[in-house]
C-alpha positions in Angstrom: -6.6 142.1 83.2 -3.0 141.8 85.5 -2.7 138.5 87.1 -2.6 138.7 90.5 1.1 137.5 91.0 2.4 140.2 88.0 0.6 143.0 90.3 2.7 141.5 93.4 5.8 141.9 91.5 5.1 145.6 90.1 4.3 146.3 94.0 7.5 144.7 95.0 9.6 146.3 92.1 8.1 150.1 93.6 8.9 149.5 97.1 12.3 148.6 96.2 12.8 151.8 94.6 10.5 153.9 97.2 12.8 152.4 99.9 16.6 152.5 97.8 15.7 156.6 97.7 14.8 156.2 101.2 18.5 154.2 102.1 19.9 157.5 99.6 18.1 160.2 101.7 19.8 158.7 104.9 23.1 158.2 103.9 22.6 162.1 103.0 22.0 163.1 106.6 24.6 160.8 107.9 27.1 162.6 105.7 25.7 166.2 106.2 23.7 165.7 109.2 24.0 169.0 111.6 24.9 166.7 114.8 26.0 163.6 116.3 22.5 162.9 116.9 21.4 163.5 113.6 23.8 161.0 112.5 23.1 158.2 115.4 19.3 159.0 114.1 19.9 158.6 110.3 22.2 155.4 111.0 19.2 153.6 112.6 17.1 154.5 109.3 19.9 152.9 107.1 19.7 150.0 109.1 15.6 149.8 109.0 15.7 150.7 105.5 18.2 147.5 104.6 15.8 145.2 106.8 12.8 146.6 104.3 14.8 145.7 101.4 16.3 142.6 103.2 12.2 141.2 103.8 11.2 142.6 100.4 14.4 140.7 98.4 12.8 137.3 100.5 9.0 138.1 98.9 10.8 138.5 95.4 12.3 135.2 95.3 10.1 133.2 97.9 12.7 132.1 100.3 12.2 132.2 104.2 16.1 132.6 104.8 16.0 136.1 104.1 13.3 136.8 107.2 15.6 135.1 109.2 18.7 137.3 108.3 16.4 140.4 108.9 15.7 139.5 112.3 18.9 138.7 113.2 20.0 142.3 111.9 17.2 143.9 113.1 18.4 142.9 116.8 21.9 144.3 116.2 21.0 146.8 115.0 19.2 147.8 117.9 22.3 147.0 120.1 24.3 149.3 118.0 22.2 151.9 117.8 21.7 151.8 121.8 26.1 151.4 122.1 26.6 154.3 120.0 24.0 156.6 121.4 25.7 155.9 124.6 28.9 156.0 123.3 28.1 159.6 122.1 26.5 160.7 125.7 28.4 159.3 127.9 31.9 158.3 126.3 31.0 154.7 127.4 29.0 151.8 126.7 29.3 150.2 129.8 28.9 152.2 133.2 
């Protein structure tokens, strides 16, 4: 019978992989993507995709500082994401 912390780290070990194709797929689109948007859209997966592995690295090795540094990129990476959008549709950030 798998001990309950040896389960935890098989589940930790696929969601790094599920979510490394998933950082793989995006950096596809952002490369190929169609448009401008596509790419703004695929750039904002690349960043939620490096908070999931950011959070996941901090459950494999039991430290808090790692939620910390996910928040903190999770809020630029909304401000970036909101700049460049704006960037691209208006051809400035600030009006």
């Amino acid at each position: 019978m798998m001990d309950p912390t040896e389960l935890m780290t098989y589940a930790i070990r696929g969601a790094f992989i599920v979510v490394g194709l998933c950082q793989i797929m995006a950096m596809i689109r952002v490369v190929i993507g169609p448009s401008t948007g596509d790419r703004i859209l695929a750039l904002d997966t690349m960043v939620v995709n490096a908070i999931g592995l950011i959070v996941l690295m901090g459950l494999s090795q039991g430290s808090r500082i790692y939620f910390e540094a996910s928040l903190i990129i999770a809020m630029l990476g909304f401000v970036s994401t909101v700049a460049y959008a704006r960037f691209v549709l208006r051809g400035d950030i600030i009006e």
